[in-house]
Structures are given as structure tokens and as C-alpha cells.
N, C-alpha and C positions, 0 to 999 in steps of 0.2 A: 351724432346724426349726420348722415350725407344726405347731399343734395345733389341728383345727375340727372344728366338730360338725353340720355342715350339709350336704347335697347340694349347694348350690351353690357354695358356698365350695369343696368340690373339685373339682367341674367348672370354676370359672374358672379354678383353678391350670393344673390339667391342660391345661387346653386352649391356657394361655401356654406351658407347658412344650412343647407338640405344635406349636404355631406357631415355635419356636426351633429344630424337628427334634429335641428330644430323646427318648430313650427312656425308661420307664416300667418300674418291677417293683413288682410287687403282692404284699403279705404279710397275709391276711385274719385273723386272732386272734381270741379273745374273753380275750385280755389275760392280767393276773398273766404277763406274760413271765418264761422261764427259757433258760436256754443251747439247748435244742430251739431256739426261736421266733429266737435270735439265729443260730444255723446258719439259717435262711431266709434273714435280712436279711441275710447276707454273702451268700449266694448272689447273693441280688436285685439286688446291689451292680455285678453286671456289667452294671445298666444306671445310663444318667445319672442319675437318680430313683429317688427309693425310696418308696415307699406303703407303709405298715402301719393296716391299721384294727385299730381294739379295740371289738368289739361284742358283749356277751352276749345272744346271738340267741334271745330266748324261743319262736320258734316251734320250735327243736329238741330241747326237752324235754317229757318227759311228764312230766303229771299230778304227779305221785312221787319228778320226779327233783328233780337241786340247784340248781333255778333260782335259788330264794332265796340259797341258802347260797354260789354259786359264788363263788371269789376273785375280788377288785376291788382293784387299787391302783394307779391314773392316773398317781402322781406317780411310782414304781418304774417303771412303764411306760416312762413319758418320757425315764426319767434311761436306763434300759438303750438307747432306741432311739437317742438322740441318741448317746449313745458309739459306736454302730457305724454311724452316718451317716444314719439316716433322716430325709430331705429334707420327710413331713407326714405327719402320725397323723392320721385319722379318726374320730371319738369319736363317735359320735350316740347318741341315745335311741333306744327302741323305737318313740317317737311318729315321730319323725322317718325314720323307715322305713319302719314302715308305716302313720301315720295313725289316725285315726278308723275308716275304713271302708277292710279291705282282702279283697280278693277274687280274687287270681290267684296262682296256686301251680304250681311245676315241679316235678314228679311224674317215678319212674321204676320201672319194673321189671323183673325179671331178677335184674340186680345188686342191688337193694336187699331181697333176695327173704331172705339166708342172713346169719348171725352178726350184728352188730350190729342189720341193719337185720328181722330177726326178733325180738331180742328187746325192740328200742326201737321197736315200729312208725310213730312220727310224726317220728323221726328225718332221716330223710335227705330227706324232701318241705321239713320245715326246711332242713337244711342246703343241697338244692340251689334253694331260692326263694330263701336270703338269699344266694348265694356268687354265683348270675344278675344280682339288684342292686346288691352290691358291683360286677361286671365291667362290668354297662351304667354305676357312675357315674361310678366309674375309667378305665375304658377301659385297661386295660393293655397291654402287650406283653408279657411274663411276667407268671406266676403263679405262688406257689412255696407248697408245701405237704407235708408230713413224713409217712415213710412208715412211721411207727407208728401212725397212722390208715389202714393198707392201703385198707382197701373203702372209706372218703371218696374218695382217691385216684385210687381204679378209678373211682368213680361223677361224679369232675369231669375226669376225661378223658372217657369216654364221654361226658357231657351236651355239654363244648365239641367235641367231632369230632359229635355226632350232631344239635345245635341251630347250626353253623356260627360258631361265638364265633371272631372274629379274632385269639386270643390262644395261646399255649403254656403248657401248663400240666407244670411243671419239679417232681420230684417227689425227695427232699431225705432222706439216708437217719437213721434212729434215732441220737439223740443218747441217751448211758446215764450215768448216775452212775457214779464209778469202781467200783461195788459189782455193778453190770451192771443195775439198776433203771434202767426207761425212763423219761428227764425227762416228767412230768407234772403243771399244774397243782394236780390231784386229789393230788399226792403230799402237799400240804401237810396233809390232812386225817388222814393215819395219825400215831396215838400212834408212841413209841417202840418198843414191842412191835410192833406191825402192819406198822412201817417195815422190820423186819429179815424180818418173815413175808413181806412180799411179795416176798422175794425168790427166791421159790418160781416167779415168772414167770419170769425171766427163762433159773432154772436149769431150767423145761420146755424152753421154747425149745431152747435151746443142746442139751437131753440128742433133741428131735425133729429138731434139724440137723444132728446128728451123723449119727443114724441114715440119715438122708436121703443125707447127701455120703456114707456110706459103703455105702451103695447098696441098703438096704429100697426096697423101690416098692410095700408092700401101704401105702396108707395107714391102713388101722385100725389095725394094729399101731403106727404112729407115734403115732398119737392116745390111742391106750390105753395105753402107756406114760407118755408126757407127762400122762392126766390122772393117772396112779396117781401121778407127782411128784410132781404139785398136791396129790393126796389126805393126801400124808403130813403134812400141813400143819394144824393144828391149826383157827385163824384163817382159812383160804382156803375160801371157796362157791363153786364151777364156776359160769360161766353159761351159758359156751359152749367147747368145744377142736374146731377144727374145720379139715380141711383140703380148700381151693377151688380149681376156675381161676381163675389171673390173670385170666383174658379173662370167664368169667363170674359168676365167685363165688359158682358151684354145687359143691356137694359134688364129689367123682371118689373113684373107687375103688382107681386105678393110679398113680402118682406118675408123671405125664410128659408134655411141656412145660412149659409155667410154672404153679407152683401158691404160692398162698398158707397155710400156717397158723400160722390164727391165737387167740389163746383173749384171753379176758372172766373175770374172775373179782375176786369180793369178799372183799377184806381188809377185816374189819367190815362196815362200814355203805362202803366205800370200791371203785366197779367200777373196775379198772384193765386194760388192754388192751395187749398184746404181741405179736407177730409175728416169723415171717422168709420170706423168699423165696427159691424156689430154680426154677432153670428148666436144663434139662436141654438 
């Protein structure tokens, strides 16, 4: 396994790897990998190749959030990725991305309109300029990406079927603690106390899937029960409980076709994010 921190340096790999006819999977991170990120890289694994970058992407945080404080640790990285096969890690700087002088950004709306990308507004124009030059430097064949991140998900399909990316983007379902807490970098940050409150998420989820498989279609009533779980929660701040089309990740009133919901909410000072899908 290599480890490089250079645009070029993965351009030449790739492009010997692409001269041999191999295939390519791409696993995009911003690192402190956990069992979630390693569910990718077995995915990824049905190609010859495996790409994982680790890059804490500053242009997708605000102002406010944990740029600073977000987990780092390369060597944990390394050691997890190489155990399940990955062929070159990625590592660059921010310099090394975007320079001194950078000025072209991929923008979208609709989808980036509701839940996250409402209450993080600089969000997702981040995430989808960095995840655009990850794919032009990689060049993939797959792309795999975890679907407790729903509306990222929806908005890097959308971008590669609507800007023509020659790649498939392979979408990888919620890896949970055995406690039903969704694997998250971020989880490192809850005390003991905060650890066991948040698992006020997972038990809305589960108590708004039920209601769903077992056949409510008024979606408020899902949403207002789910947040009265969260409420009973001492430790938990709502940011957001909200239920979307898959296709748009606009609100809907009726439960049917594919709908996502999903909630945000603060354990402490800690935003943690859950989901499920159900498509009728």
C-alpha cells in the first residue's frame, strides 16, 4: 500500500493501473476511519484497486463548526486501510488542493435546499467542489459512499448523472454500533453520559420505521412522534427531524414513493445525524 500526498503522484499510479486494464474504486474520507468507512473499502474491493483518500476538506465547514477540533490520526488510518486491502491512500493538504488562489466551485440546488444543507449553508457547494476533484484526479470506476449521509448521497448522484462523470456512484448502507448508534467519527467527541443519550437517535429512527412499514402515510404524525422521542432526552437539541423525497429532498406531506427521514440533533456541543429509507 502507498501513501501520497500529491495530485500527481496519483495520477501516475492510476494511469499505470488504467494502462494494465485495471479497475479502480474510490473511497473519499476525511479520515479517523471506523467500521462505517471500512464497510466502503470491502465494497470497493470488487474492483482491482482500491483508492481511499483522507482529506479534512475545509471548504465544508462553517465558520463555527469542528474544523479545528475534527479527528486526525494517519497512522490508525493506514493501519485500518491496509488490513482490508487498500492498494493507495491519498493524503494532501489544503494547500495542495486548492492553492493560493482558488476560484471555481460546483454549486447545486433543489437538493441541497432542506435538512443539512439548510442548516449548514456552505455545506454541500464544499462538499460537492471537493468530491468533483477528488473524481477528475482519481478517475474512478466506482465510488462508494455510506448512506447515513442520505442527502450527500442524493446530491453525488445527482451532480455525476447531471454534470456526465463517467463513474457509478455505489451507495453502502449504515453500519450501527451493537447499541444501534450510527458509526461516527463525531462519536468520539461524547463523554460517557452523552454516549448513552445519544442513543435517543437511533431509538427515533426505529420508533418512525415502524410507524411507516406499518402503514401511517400522514408524514407529520411520523415526524412529531419521532421528535417527542428525542424530546424526552434530557442532553438532545433538535436541529432538524424531517421527512423528504428521495428524488428531491423536499419536504412531502403523504408518505409514497421513496422518501427519506432523516434528523440532526445535538448531544452537547456534538451534531450527530441518522436516517432510514423506505420506498413504497
Amino acid at each position: 500500500m502507498k501513501i501520497v500526498s500529491t495530485i500527481q503522484e496519483v495520477r501516475d499510479q492510476v494511469n499505470q493501473w488504467k494502462k494494465e486494464g485495471k479497475s479502480v474504486g474510490f473511497v473519499p474520507t476525511m479520515g479517523y476511519l471506523h467500521e462505517g468507512h471500512m464497510s466502503l473499502i470491502d465494497a470497493a474491493s470488487e474492483n482491482d484497486k482500491v483508492v481511499v483518500s483522507i482529506f479534512v476538506n475545509p471548504m465544508q465547514f462553517g465558520p463555527n463548526e469542528d474544523l479545528a477540533s475534527y479527528p486526525r490520526d494517519l497512522n490508525h488510518d493506514a493501519k485500518m486501510c491496509q488490513e482490508h486491502g487498500v492498494d493507495l491512500i491519498f493524503h494532501p493538504t489544503p494547500e495542495e488542493m486548492y492553492g493560493d488562489s482558488f476560484y471555481s466551485y460546483v454549486d447545486m440546488n433543489v437538493l441541497t435546499d432542506e435538512l443539512c444543507g439548510l442548516s449548514r449553508p456552505v455545506h454541500f457547494r464544499g462538499v460537492c467542489t471537493v468530491v468533483t476533484k477528488l473524481f477528475n484526479i482519481v478517475r474512478p470506476d466506482k465510488a462508494y459512499f455510506g448512506q447515513k449521509d442520505a442527502q450527500q448521497l442524493a446530491i453525488i448522484k445527482r451532480m455525476v448523472k447531471d454534470l456526465n462523470m463517467p463513474l457509478e456512484i455505489v451507495g453502502c448502507p449504515i453500519v450501527r454500533e451493537e447499541d444501534g448508534l450510527a458509526k461516527s467519527s463525531r462519536n468520539t467527541y461524547l463523554s460517557e453520559e452523552e454516549r448513552k443519550a445519544a442513543l435517543v437517535l437511533s431509538r427515533s429512527i426505529a420508533l418512525g420505521k415502524k410507524m411507516v412499514e406499518e402503514g401511517e402515510q400522514d408524514s407529520k404524525k411520523v415526524v412529531d412522534a419521532m421528535t417527542v422521542e428525542i424530546q424526552k432526552e434530557p442532553l438532545a437539541k433538535i436541529d432538524y427531524v424531517k421527512m423528504v423525497s428521495l428524488e428531491t429532498m423536499q419536504q412531502v406531506e403523504t408518505i409514497e414513493g421513496g422518501i427519506l427521514t432523516a434528523i440532526a440533533v445535538y448531544i452537547g456541543k456534538t451534531r450527530l445525524i441518522d436516517n432510514f429509507m423506505y420506498e413504497l
